[in-house]
N, C-alpha and C positions, 0 to 999 in steps of 0.2 A: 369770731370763730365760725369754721363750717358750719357745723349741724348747730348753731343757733340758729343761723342762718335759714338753714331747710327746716327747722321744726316752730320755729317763725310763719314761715310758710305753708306748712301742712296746718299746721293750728290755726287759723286766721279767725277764729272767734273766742273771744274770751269773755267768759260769763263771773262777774264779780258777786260775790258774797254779801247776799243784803244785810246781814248782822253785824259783823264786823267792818265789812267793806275792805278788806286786807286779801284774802282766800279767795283763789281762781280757778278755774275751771275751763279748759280748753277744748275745742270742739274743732273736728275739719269742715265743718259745713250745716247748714240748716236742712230739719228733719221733722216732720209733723208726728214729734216725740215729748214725751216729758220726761226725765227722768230726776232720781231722787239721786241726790251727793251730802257726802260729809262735808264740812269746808277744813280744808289742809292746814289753817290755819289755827279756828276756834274751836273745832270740832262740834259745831251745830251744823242743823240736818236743815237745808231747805232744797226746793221744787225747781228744776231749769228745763224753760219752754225752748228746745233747739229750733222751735219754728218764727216765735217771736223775739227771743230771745233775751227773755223776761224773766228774774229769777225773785223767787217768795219763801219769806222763813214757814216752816213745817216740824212736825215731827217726827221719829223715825218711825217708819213703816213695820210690822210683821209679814214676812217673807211668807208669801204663798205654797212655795216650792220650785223647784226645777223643771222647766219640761223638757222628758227624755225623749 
């Protein structure tokens, strides 16, 4: 299909789920970021380095807030 096709291609990292190993997480590129995810699958919370692209179980964070 098309757009598996192009979102195949926009997404060309995928960061798997260190606790289940099942739960993905898609990236268009490497980023000297970390950011915290749920996983879509088990619904536990771990750590994904966009730079290394190394992922670690964690717990869920309290939200600082937004900046306006």
């Amino acid at each position: 299909m098309e757009v598996d096709r192009i979102m195949q291609h926009l997404f060309s990292r995928h960061l798997i789920c260190p606790i289940c190993k099942k739960g993905e997480v898609l990236a268009d590129g490497k980023a000297k970021v970390t950011i915290s995810v749920m996983c879509p699958k088990c619904k536990s919370f771990f750590l994904a380095d966009l730079d290394t692209m190394q992922t670690e179980k964690t717990t869920a964070q309290k939200r600082l807030g937004r900046m306006k």
